[in-house]
N, C-alpha and C positions, 0 to 999 in steps of 0.2 A: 820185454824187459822193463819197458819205463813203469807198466801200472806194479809192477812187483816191486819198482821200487818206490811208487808213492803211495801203495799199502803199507809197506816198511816204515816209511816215515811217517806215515797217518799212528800205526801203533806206537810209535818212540813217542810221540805228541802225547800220543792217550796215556800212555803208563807214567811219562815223567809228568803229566797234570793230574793224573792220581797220586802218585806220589807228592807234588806239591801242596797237594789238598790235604793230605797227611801231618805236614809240616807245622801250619800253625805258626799264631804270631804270640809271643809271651804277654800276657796281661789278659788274653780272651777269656772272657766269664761265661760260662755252661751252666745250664739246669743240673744237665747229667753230664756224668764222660759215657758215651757209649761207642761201638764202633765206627763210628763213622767218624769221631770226632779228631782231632790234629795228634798224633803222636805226642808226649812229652810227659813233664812231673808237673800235677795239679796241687794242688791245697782249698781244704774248703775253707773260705770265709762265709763266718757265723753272718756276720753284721749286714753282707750284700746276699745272703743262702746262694751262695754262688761257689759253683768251683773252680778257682782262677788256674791259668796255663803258668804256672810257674816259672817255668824253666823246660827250654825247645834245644838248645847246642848247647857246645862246650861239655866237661867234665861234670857229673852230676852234684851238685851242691846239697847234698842229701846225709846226714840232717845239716839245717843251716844255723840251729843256734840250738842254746841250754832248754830241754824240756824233753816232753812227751812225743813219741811219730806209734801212730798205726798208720804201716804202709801198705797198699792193695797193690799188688804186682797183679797187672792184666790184659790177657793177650785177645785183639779183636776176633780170633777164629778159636777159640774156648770156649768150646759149652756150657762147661761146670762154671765159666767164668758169669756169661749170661746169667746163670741158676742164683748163684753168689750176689747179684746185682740186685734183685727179691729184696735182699735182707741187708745187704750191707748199706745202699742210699737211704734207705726208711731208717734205719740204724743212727748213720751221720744226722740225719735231720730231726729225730725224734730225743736220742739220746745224747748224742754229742755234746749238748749244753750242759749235760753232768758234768763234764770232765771240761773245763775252759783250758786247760793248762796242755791239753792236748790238741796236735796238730794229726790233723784226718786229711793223709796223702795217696795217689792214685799216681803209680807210673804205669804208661800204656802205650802198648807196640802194638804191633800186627801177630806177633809169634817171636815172645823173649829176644832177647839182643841181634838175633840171626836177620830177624826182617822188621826193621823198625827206623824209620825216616827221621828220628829225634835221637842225637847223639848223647844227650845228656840220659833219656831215657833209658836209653842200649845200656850205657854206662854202669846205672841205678844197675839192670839185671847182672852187672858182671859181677862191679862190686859188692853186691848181695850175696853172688852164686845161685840166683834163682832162676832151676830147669822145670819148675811142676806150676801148674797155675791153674785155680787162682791161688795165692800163695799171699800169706799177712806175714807182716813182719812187723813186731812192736818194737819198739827204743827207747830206756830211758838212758840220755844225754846228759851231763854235770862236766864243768871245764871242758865242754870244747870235745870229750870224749865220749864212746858208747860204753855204760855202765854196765848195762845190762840188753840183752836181744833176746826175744824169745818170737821162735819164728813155729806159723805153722802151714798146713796146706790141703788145701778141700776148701769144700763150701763151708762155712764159719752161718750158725741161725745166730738169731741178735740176743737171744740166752748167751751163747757160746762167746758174744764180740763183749758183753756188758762181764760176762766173768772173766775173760782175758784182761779187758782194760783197767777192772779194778782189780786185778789180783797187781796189774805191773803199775799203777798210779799208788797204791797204799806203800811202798816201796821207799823210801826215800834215797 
């Protein structure tokens, strides 16, 4: 009885430090967000080509002020999400500078709000309603409000992200 119970608690160590590892500290700066990396809402800054941890707890702060969001909902065990990753970081990095006025955001779980170690993340998938991934969601923001959302879902190529982002940027 004693080793079945210090297997037991050998697994409860291991899963709640995977978990932990998930978790993330807000300000971490990434190349990439990939699987591996801390559950939560990223933002790319231009000026460090860094994708900062935004926001890990609490209620999703999403959008956080007047402008532009393409937001990449994506789940670490998605395929299509993987496939989508081709084209949407080359995307941010190459293109992104067209559009300065835009914020290029990544909320990332394990599997939508169901398994996701970052509350603010889970939150993002509620308050979205987003069950398909990978799944875009564009915003333009004015007072505080969302003016306009045009969501879609699949693999998005960087033809398809540069005519979504200007069709919702000429917009006022």
């Amino acid at each position: 009885m004693g080793l079945e119970k210090d297997i037991l608690e050998l697994l409860k160590k291991m899963l709640s430090s995977s978990a932990e590892g998930k978790k993330g500290r807000e300000g971490l700066e990434l190349d990439k967000v990939d699987v591996d990396s801390p559950h939560g809402i990223y933002v790319y800054d231009f000026n460090k080509e860094k994708w900062i941890l935004r926001q890990v707890s609490g209620n999703p702060a999403l959008p956080w002020s007047d402008g532009y969001y393409v937001v990449y909902f994506d789940n670490t065990r998605c395929p299509a999400c993987r496939n989508y990753d081709n084209y949407w970081f080359p995307f941010v990095k190459i293109f992104g500078r067209m559009f300065p006025e835009v914020n290029y955001v990544i909320v990332l779980c394990d599997w939508f709000a169901r398994e996701c170690v970052s509350d603010a993340a889970s939150g993002a998938f509620k308050k979205f309603d987003v069950h398909a991934s990978p799944t875009t969601i564009l915003l333009r923001v004015s007072n505080g409000e969302i003016k306009e959302k045009i969501e879609t879902s699949g693999v998005k190529k960087i033809d398809e992200l540069l005519k979504l982002i200007t069709e919702l940027t000429s917009k006022k």
